[in-house]
C-alpha positions as CSV (number, residue, x, y, z in Angstrom):
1,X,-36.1,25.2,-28.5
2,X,-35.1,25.9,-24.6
3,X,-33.3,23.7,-22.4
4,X,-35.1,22.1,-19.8
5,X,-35.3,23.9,-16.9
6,X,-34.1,20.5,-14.7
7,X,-31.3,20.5,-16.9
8,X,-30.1,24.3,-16.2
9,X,-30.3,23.2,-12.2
10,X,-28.2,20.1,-12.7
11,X,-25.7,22.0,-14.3
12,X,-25.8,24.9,-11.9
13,X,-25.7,23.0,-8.9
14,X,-22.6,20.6,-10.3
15,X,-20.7,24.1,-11.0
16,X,-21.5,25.3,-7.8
17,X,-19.9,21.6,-6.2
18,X,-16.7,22.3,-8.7
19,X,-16.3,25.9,-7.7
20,X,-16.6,25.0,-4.2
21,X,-13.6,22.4,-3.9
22,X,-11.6,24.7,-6.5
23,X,-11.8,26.7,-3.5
24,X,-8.9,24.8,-1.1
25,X,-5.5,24.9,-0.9
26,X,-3.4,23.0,-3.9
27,X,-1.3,19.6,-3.5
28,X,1.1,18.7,-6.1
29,X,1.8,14.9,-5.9
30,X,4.4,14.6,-3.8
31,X,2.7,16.6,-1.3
32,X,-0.1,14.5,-2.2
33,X,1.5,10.9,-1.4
34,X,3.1,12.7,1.9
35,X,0.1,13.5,3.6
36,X,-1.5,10.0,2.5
37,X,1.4,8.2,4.4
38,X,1.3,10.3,7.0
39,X,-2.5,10.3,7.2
40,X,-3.0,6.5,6.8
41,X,-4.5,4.4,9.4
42,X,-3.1,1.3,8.2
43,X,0.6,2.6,7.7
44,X,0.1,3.9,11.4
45,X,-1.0,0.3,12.7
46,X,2.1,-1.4,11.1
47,X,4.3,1.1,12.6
48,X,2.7,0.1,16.0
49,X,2.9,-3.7,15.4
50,X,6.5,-2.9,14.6
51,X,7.1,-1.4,18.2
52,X,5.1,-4.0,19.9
53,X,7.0,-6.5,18.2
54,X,10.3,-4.7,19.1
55,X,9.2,-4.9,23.2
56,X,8.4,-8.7,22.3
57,X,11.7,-9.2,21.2
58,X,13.0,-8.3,24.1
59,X,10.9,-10.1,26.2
60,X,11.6,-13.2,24.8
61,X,15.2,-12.8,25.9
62,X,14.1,-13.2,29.5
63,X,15.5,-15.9,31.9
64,X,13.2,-18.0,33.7
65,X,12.5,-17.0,37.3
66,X,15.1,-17.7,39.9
67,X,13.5,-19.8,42.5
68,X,14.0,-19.5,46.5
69,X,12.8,-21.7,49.2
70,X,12.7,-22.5,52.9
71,X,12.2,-26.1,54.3
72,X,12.1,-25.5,58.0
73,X,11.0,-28.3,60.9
74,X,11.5,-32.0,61.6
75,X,13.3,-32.5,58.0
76,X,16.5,-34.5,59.2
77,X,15.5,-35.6,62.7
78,X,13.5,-35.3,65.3
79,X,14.3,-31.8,66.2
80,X,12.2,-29.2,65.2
81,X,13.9,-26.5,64.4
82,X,16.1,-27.6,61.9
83,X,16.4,-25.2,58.5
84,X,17.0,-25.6,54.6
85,X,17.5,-22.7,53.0
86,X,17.7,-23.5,49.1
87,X,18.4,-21.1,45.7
88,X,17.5,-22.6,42.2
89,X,18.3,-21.4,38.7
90,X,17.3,-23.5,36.0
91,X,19.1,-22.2,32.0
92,X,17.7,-22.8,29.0
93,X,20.0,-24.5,26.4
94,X,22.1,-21.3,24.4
95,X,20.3,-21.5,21.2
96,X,17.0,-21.3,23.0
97,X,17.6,-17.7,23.2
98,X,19.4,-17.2,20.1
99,X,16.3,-18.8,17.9
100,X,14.2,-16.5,20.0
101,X,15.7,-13.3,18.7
102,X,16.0,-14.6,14.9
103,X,12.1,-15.2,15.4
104,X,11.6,-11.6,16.9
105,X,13.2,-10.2,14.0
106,X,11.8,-12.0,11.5
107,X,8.1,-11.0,12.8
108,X,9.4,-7.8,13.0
109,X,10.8,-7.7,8.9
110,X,7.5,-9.6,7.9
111,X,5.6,-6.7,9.4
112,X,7.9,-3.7,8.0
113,X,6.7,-5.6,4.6
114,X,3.2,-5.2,5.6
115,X,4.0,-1.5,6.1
116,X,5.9,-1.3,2.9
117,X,3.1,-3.0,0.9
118,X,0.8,-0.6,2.0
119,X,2.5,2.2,1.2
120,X,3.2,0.4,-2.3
121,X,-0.6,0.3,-2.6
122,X,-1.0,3.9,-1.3
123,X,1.4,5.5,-3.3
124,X,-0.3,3.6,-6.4
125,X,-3.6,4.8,-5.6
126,X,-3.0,8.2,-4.9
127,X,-1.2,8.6,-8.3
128,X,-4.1,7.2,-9.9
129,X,-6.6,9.7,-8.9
130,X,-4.0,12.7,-9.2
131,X,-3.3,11.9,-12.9
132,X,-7.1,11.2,-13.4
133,X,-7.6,14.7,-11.9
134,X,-5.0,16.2,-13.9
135,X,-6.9,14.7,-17.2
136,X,-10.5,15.7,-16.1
137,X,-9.2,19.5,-15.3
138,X,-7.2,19.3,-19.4
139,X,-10.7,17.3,-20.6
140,X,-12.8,20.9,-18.8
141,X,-10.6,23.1,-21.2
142,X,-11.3,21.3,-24.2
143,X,-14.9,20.6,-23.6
144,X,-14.8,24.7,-23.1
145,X,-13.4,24.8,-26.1
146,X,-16.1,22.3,-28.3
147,X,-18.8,24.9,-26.3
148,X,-17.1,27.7,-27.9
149,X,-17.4,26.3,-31.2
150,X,-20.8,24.6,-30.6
151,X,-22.1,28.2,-29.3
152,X,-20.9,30.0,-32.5
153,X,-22.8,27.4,-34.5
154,X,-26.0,27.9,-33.0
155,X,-25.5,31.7,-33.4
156,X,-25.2,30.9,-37.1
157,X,-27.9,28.4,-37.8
158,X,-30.2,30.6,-35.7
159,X,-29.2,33.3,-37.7
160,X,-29.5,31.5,-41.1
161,X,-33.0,30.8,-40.1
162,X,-34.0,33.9,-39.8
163,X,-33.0,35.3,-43.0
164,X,-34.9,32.2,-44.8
165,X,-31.3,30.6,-45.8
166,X,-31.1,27.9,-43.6
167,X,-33.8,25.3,-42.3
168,X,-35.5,24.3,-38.5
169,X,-33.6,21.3,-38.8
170,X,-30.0,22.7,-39.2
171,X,-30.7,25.2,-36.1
172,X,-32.4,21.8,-34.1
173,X,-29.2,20.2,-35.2
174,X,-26.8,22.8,-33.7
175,X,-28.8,23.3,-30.4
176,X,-28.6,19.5,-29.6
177,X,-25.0,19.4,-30.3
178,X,-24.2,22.2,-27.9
179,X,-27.0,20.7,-25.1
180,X,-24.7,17.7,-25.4
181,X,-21.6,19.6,-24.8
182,X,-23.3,21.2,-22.3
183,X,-23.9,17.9,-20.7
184,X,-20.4,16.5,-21.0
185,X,-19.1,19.5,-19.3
186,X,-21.4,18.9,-16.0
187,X,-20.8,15.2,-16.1
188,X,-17.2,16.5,-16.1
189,X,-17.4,18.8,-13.3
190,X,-19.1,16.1,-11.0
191,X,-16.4,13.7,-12.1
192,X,-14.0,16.1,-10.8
193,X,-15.9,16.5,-7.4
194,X,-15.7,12.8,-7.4
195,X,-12.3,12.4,-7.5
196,X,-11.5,15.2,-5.3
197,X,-13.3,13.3,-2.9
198,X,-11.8,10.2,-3.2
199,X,-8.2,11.7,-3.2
200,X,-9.4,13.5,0.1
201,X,-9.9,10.2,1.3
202,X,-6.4,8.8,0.2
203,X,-5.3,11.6,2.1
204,X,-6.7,11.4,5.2
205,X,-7.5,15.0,5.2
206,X,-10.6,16.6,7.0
207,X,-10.7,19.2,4.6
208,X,-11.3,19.3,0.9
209,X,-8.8,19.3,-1.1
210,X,-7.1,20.3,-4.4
211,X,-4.4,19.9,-6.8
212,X,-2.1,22.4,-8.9
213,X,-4.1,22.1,-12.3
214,X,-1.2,21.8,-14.7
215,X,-0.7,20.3,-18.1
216,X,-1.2,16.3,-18.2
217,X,2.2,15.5,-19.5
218,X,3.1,12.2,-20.4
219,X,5.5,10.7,-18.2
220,X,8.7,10.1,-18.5
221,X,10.2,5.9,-18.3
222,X,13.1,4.8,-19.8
223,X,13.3,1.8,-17.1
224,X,14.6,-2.0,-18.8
225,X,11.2,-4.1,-19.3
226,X,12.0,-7.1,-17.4
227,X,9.6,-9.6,-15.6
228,X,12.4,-10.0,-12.6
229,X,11.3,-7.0,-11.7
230,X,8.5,-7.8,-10.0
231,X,10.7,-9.7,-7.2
232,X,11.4,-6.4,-5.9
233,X,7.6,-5.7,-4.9
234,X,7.7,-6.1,-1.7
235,X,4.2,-7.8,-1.9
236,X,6.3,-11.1,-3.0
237,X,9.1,-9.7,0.0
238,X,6.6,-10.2,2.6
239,X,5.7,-13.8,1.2
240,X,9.2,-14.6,1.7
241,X,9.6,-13.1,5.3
242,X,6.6,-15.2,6.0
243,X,9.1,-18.2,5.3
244,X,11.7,-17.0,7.7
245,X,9.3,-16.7,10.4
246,X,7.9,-20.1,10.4
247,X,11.8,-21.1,9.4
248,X,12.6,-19.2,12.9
249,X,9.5,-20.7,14.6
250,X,11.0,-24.3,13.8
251,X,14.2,-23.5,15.7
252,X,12.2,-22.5,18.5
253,X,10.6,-25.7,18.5
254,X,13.4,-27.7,18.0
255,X,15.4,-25.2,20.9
256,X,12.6,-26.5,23.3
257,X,13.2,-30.1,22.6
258,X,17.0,-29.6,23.8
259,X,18.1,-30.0,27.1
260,X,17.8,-27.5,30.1
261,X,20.2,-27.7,32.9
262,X,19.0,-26.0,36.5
263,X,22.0,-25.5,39.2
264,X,21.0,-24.7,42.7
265,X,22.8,-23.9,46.2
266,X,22.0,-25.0,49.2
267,X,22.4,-24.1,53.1
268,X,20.5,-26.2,56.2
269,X,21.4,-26.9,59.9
270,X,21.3,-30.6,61.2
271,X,20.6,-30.5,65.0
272,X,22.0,-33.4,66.9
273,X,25.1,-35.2,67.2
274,X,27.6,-35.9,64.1
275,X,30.2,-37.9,64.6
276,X,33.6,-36.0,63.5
277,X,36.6,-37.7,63.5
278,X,35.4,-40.7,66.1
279,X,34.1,-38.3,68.2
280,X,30.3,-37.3,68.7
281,X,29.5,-33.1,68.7
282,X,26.8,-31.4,69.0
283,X,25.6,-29.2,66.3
284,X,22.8,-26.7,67.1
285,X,20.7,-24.4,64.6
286,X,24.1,-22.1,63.8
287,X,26.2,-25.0,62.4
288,X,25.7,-25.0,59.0
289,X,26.2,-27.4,56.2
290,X,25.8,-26.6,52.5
291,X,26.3,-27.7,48.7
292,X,25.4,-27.6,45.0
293,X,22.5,-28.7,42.9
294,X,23.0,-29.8,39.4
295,X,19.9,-31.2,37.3
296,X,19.4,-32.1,33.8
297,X,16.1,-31.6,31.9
298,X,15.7,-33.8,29.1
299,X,12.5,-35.1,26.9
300,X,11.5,-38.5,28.0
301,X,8.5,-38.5,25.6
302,X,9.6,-37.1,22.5
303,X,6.3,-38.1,20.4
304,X,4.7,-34.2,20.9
305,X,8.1,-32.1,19.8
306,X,8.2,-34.5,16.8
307,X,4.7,-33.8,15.7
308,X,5.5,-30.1,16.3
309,X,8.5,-30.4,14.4
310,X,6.7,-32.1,11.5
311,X,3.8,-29.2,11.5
312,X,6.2,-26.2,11.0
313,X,7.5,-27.7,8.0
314,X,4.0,-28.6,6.5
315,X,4.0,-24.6,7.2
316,X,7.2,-23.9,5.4
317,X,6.0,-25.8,2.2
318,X,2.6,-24.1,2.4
319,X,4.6,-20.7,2.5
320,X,6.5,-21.9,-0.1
321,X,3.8,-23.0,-2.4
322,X,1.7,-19.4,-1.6
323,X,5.4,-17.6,-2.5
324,X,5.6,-19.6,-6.1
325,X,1.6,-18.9,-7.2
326,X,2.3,-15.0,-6.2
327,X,5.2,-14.7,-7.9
328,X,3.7,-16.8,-10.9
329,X,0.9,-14.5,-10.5
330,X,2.6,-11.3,-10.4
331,X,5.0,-12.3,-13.6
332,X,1.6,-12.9,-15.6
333,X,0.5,-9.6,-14.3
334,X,3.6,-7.9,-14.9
335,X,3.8,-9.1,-19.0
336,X,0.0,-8.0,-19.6
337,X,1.1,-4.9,-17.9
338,X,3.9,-4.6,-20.4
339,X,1.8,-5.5,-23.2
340,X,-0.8,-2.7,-21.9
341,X,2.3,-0.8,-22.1
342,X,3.4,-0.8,-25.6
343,X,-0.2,-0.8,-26.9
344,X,-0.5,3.1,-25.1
345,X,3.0,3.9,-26.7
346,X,2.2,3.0,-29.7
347,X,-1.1,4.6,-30.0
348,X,0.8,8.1,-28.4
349,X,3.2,7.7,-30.5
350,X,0.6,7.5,-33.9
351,X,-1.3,10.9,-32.0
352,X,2.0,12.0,-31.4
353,X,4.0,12.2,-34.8
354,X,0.5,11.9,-37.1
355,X,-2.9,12.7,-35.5
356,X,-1.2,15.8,-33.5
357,X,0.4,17.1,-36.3
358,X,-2.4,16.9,-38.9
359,X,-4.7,18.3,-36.9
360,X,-2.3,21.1,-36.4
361,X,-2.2,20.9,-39.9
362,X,-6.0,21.0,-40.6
363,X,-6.3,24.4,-37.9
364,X,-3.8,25.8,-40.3
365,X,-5.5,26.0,-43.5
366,X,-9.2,26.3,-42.2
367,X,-8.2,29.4,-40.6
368,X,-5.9,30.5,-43.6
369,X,-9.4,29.5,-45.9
370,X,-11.6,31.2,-44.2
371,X,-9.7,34.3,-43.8
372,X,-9.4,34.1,-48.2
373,X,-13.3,33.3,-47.8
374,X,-12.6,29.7,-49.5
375,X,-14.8,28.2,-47.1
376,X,-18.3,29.2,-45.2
377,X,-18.6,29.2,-41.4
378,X,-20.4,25.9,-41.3
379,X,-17.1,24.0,-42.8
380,X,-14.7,26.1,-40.3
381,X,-16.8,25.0,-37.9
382,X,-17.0,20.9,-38.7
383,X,-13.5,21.0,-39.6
384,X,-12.0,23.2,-36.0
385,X,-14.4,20.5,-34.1
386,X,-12.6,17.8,-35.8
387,X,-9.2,19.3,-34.8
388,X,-10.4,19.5,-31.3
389,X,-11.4,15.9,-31.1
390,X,-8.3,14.7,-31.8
391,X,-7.2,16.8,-29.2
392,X,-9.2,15.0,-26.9
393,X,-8.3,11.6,-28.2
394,X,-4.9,12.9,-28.0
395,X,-5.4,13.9,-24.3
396,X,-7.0,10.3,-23.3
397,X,-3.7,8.8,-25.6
398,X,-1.3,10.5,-22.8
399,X,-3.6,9.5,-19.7
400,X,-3.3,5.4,-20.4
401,X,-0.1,6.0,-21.4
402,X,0.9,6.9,-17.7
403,X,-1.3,5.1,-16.2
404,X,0.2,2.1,-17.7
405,X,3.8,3.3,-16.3
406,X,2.4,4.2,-12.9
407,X,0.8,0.4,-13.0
408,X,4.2,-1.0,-14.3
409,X,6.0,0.6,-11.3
410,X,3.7,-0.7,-9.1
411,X,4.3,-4.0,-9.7
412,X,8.0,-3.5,-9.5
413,X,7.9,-1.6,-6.2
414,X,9.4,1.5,-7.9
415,X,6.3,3.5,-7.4
């Protein structure tokens, strides 16, 4: 039997796409997560907001305009000429400006959240397609490994065959086994483009990218279980900054319900005669006469603040109320995530101390029994396939296994 011909160009054309993106320069993680921060459009925006916010800050520290006039003509008598020269400050009460800087750094920390979050989701993602990589690259080795074997036992069915001892059926048998393995090992290599291409994305990068194709280890978390964990993610830390802004907001309202006070100076001639001390003089444009301006500012019609007042804490409690579901949520999350957990322990721990060592056990005497000729080829070759199986399990044991950690420390913002 021969391989379809479409097959042999699938296969050839998804080594060709693996061997060209083996080609570029290696990441390890870290490098990995660096450039992804670095790269990210998002984290780049929040920086941005962060200065913007910074300038706004500022700003709203500024004190109303200072204002100047000039009343000049028949303002005191007939005279013409006469001149009021007048300078006008009005002040905000104090805490106007104090409640104006709490609310500038308040939108400032709910926006450093924002940035945190997304590196928290960044960070997450990126280790998610590394490991996945690292576990595709191990799976390559072992499907090699299963062709190896699957190769050898077309060689001896063929052969078999041919000298009248074995039957169409056994060969058939051993060619569609290794087609198969043939096939895993291309859907494997297009896998591996895949999620080169997606981490290249993570990244930011213009280029394609690698990683250093080491062992997938399992990783290493000795961390205390605990659902109060989560509280640290700052997911549930920008929920609360939310609060202290519209908290902040309030006292900006309630600052603009207080009163304001406005002082003033003024200087203005009064052309004519004044009578001083019994006697009448005349005073032309350069006599002078000035004094001070004091006003008060104070809400006649309080009916608007109030409303406004009332509306920011119907905000609060909405905040509030979004803060409680999310952590709610995230503590749910969190315990199926810990139950997701001990189910991946548990089964590494069976591959580890059991299937492992078995297997290791099996390899052992197969290769001791067919060196003493107790067994044919055929059984060497079930049995090693067997062993190399578990491997695989084995393999996929260690990849949920972190994947469940890495998801754990997610949700703790440990990641």
């Amino acid at each position: 039997m021969k391989i379809n011909s479409v097959f042999w160009v699938c296969l050839i054309f998804g080594r060709a796409m693996f061997n060209q993106v083996q080609a570029q320069v290696n990441y390890n993680l870290d490098q990995a997560i660096d450039m992804a921060i670095q790269n990210n459009k998002r984290i780049k925006a929040a920086q941005m907001n962060i200065d913007q916010l910074e300038h706004l800050k500022r700003a709203s520290m500024t004190v109303p305009k200072t204002n100047i006039g000039l009343v000049y003509g028949q303002a005191n008598s007939i005279q013409k000429k006469d001149n009021n020269f007048q300078i006008n400050q009005t002040i905000p009460f104090p805490t106007f400006f104090s409640s104006n800087h709490a609310l500038g750094n308040s939108k400032i920390k709910e926006v450093e959240w924002i940035k945190k979050m997304s590196e928290n989701d960044l960070k997450w993602q990126v280790k998610q397609q590394y490991y996945q990589l690292l576990f595709l690259y191990q799976k390559k080795k072992i499907l090699l490994r299963q062709d190896s074997i699957a190769s050898s036992f077309l060689s001896y069915a063929t052969l078999r065959e041919k000298e009248g001892e074995g039957t169409a059926l056994e060969q058939t048998s051993a060619e569609t086994q290794r087609f198969n393995i043939l096939n895993q090992i291309h859907q494997n290599d297009l896998d591996i483009a895949g999620n080169l291409f997606q981490l290249q994305l993570l990244m930011g990068s213009e280029l394609p990218i690698s990683i250093d194709t080491k062992e997938l280890e399992e990783l290493q978390w000795d961390v205390l279980i605990d659902s109060m964990a989560v509280k640290q993610n700052p997911r549930l830390a920008y929920y609360q900054a939310q609060i202290n802004t519209i908290v902040n907001e309030k006292r900006v309202a309630l600052s603009n319900v207080l009163p304001e006070l406005s002082v003033g100076y003024f200087n203005q001639s009064l052309i004519g005669p004044q009578n001083v001390n019994g006697t009448d003089v005349y005073f032309d444009v350069n006599k002078r006469f000035q004094g001070v301006q004091v006003f008060l500012a104070i809400p006649l019609f309080y009916g608007s603040y109030h409303h406004q007042l009332k509306a920011k804490e119907i905000d609060i409690k909405i905040a509030e109320t979004n803060l409680e579901y999310e952590q709610l949520n995230f503590e749910i999350q969190f315990k199926q995530a810990v139950q997701e957990f001990s189910k991946n322990r548990n089964n590494l721990t069976y591959y580890k101390n059991y299937a492992i060592p078995n297997a290791n056990e099996i390899l052992r005497a197969i290769e001791i029994g067919y060196s003493k000729g107790n067994i044919d080829y055929a059984e060497f070759l079930l049995n090693l396939s067997q062993v190399i199986q578990i491997q695989q399990e084995h393999l996929n044991a260690i990849l949920n296994y972190n994947l469940s950690i890495i998801y754990l420390d997610y949700l703790s913002g440990n990641i």
